[in-house]
GUNULUM-547459 format. One record per residue: residue in one letter; x negated, y negated, z of N, C-alpha, C, O in turn. Coordinates in steps of 0.02 Angstrom, whole numbers, padded with zeros to 5 digits, always signed. Layout:
residues N
AXYZXYZXYZXYZ/...
//
This chain:
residues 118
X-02862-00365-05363-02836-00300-05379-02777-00282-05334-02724-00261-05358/X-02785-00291-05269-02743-00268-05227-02662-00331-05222-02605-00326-05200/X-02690-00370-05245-02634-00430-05235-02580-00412-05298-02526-00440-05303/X-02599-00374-05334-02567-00364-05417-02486-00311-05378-02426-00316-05389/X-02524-00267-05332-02498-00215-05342-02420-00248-05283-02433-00284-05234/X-02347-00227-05301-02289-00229-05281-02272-00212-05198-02280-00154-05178/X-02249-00261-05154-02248-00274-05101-02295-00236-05036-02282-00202-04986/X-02386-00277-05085-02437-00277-05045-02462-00336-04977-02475-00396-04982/X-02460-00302-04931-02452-00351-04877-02521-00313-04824-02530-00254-04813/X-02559-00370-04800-02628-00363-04751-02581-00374-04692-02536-00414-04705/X-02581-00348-04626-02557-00347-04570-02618-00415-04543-02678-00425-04544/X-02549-00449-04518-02601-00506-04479-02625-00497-04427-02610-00452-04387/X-02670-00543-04419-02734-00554-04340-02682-00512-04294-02697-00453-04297/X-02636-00523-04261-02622-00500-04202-02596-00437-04213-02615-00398-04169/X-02564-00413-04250-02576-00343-04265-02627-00295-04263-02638-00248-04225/X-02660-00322-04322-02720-00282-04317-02778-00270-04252-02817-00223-04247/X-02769-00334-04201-02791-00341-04134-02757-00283-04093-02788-00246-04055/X-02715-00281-04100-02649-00245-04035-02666-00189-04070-02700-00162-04026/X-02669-00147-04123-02682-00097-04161-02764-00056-04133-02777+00003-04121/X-02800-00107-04132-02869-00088-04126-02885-00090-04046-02941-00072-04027/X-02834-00112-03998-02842-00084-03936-02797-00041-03920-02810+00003-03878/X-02752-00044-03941-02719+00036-03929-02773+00088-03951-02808+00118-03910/X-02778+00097-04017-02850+00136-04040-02886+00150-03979-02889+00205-03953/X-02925+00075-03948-02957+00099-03917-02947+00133-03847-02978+00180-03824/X-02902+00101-03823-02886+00152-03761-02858+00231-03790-02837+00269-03746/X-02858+00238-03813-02841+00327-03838-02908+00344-03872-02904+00388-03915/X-02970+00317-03858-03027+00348-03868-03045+00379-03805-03107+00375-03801/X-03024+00405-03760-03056+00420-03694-02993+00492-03692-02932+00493-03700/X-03056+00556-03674-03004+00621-03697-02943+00600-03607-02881+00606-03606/X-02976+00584-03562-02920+00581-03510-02866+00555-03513-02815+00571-03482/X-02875+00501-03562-02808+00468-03571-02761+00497-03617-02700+00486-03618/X-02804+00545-03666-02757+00596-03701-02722+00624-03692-02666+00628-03717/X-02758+00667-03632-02709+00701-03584-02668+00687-03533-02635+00731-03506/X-02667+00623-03516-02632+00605-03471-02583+00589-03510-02537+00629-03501/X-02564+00535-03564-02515+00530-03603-02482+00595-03649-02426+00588-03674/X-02514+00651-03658-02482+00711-03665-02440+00735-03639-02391+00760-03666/X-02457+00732-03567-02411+00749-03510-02361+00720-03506-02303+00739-03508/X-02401+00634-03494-02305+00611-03510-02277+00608-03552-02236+00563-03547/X-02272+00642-03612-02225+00624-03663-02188+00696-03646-02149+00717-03688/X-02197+00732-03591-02174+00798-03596-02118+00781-03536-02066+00813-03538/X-02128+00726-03474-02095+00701-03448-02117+00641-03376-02175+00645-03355/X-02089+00610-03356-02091+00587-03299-02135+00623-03240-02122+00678-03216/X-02195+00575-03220-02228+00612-03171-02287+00554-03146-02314+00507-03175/X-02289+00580-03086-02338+00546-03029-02410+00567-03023-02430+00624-03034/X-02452+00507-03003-02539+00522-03027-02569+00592-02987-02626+00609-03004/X-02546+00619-02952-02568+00684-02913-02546+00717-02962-02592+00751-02983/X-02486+00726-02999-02491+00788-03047-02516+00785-03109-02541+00832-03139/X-02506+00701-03139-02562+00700-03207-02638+00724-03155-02654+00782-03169/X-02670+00702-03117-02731+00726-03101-02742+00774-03110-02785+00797-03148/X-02698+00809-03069-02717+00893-03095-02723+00925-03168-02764+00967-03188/X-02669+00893-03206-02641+00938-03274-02700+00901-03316-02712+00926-03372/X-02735+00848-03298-02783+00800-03336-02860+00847-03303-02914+00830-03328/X-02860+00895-03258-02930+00886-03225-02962+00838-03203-03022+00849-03193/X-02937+00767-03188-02975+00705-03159-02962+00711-03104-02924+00756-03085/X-02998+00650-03048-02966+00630-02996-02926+00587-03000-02931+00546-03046/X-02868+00583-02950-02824+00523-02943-02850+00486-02965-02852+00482-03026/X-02894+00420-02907-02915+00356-02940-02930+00355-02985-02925+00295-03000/X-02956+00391-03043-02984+00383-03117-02944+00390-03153-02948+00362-03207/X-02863+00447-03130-02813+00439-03169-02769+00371-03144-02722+00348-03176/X-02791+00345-03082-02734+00265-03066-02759+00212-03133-02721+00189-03176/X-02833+00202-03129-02859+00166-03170-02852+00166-03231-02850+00111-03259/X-02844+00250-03286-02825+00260-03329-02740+00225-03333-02727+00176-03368/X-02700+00254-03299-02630+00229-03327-02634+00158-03305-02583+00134-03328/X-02678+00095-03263-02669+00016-03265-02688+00001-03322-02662-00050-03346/X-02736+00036-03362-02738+00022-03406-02708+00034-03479-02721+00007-03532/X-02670+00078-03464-02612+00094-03519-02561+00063-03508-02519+00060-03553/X-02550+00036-03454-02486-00001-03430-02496-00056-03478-02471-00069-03532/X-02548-00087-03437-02572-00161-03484-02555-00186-03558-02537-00238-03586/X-02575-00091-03581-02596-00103-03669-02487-00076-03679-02458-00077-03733/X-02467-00064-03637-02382-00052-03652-02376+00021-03691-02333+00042-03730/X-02442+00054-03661-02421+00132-03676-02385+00162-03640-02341+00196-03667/X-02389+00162-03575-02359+00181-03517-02299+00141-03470-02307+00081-03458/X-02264+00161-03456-02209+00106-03399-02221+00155-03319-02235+00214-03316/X-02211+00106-03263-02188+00139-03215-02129+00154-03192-02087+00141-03234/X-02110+00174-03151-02070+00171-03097-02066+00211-03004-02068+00268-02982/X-02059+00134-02973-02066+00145-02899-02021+00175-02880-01964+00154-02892/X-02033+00248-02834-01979+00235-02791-02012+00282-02712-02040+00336-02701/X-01980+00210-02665-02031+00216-02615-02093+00202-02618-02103+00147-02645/X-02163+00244-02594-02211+00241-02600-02239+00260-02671-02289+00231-02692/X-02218+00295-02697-02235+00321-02768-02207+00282-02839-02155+00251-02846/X-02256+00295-02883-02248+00274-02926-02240+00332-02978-02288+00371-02976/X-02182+00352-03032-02193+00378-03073-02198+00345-03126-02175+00289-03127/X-02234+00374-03190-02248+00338-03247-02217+00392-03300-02199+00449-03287/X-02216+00361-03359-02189+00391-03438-02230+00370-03467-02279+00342-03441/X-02220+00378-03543-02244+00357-03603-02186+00296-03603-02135+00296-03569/X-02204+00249-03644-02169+00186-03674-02114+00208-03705-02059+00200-03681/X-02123+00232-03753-02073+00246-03805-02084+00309-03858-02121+00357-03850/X-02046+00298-03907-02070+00343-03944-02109+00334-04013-02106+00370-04063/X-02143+00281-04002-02201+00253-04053-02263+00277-04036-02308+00288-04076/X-02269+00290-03945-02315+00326-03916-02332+00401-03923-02383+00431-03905/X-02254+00431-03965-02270+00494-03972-02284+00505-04027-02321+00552-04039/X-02262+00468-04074-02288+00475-04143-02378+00465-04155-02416+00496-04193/X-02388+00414-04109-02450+00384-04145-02494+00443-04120-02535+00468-04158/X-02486+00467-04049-02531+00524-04030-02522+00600-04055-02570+00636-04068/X-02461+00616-04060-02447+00682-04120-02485+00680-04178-02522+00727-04195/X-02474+00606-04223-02503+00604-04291-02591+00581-04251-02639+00578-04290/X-02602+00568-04190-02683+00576-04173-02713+00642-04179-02764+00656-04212/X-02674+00685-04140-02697+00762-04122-02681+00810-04184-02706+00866-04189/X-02629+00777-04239-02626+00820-04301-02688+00789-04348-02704+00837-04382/X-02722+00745-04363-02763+00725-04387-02830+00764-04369-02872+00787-04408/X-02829+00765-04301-02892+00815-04269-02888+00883-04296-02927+00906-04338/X-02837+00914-04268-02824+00966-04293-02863+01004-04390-02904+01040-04417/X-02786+00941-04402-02794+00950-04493-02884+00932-04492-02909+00976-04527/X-02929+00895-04471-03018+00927-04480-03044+00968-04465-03093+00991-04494/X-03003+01002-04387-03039+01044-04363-03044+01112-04416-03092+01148-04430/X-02981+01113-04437-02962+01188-04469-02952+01186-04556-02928+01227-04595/X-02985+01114-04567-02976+01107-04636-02933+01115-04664-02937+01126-04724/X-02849+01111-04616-02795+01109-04683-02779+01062-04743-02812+01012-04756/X-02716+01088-04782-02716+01031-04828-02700+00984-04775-02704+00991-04714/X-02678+00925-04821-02646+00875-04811-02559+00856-04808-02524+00831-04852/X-02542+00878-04745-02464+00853-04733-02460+00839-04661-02498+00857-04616/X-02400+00800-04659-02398+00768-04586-02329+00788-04553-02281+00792-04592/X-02317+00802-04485-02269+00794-04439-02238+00765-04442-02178+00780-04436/X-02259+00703-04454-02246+00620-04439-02213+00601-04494-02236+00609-04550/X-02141+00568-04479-02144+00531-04541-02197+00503-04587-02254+00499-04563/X-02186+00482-04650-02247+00436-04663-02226+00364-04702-02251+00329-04746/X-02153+00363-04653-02138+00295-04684-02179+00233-04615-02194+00260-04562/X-02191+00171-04620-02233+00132-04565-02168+00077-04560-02171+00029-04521/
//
């Protein structure tokens, strides 16, 4: 059925891998908020801590692990490290996360922020 229909394409293994851990690291509300923050700008783990309600170390651990998955970048200078969001694929995917929530919470129709070209 699905093979009939005009430039139908299954995303391969490694996609759908890299897809389903991004997913999963944005299942954890701290990391929500910590990547909220940075998409708002540049900032160091004492002030995501705060604006996140975590402690430091739980927000260091959170962004090694967004680093890893290439949600997050750093940058040193001196002793500190500030971090960002990656890009702006990071803002889309979590906008169209938190509009999805939203659009259940409050039962709107159906329209998006987001482009909805992929």
């Amino acid at each position: 059925m699905h093979t009939s229909l005009p430039d139908f394409e299954m995303p391969n293994e490694e996609q759908v891998h890299l897809a389903a851990e991004s997913f999963r690291l944005l299942s954890d509300p701290t990391r929500i908020k910590i990547l909220w923050a940075l998409l708002q700008g540049e900032s160091s783990v004492a002030c995501l801590a705060e604006l996140a309600g975590a402690a430091p170390t739980a927000v260091s651990q959170h962004l090694a692990k967004l680093r890893l998955a290439g949600l997050v970048k750093g940058r040193r200078e001196g002793t500190f490290v500030y971090y960002r969001a990656a890009d702006e694929h990071v803002r889309r995917l979590l906008a169209e996360g938190l509009f999805h929530a939203d659009h259940i919470d409050r039962g709107e129709p159906d329209s998006s922020p987001v482009s909805s070209s992929v």
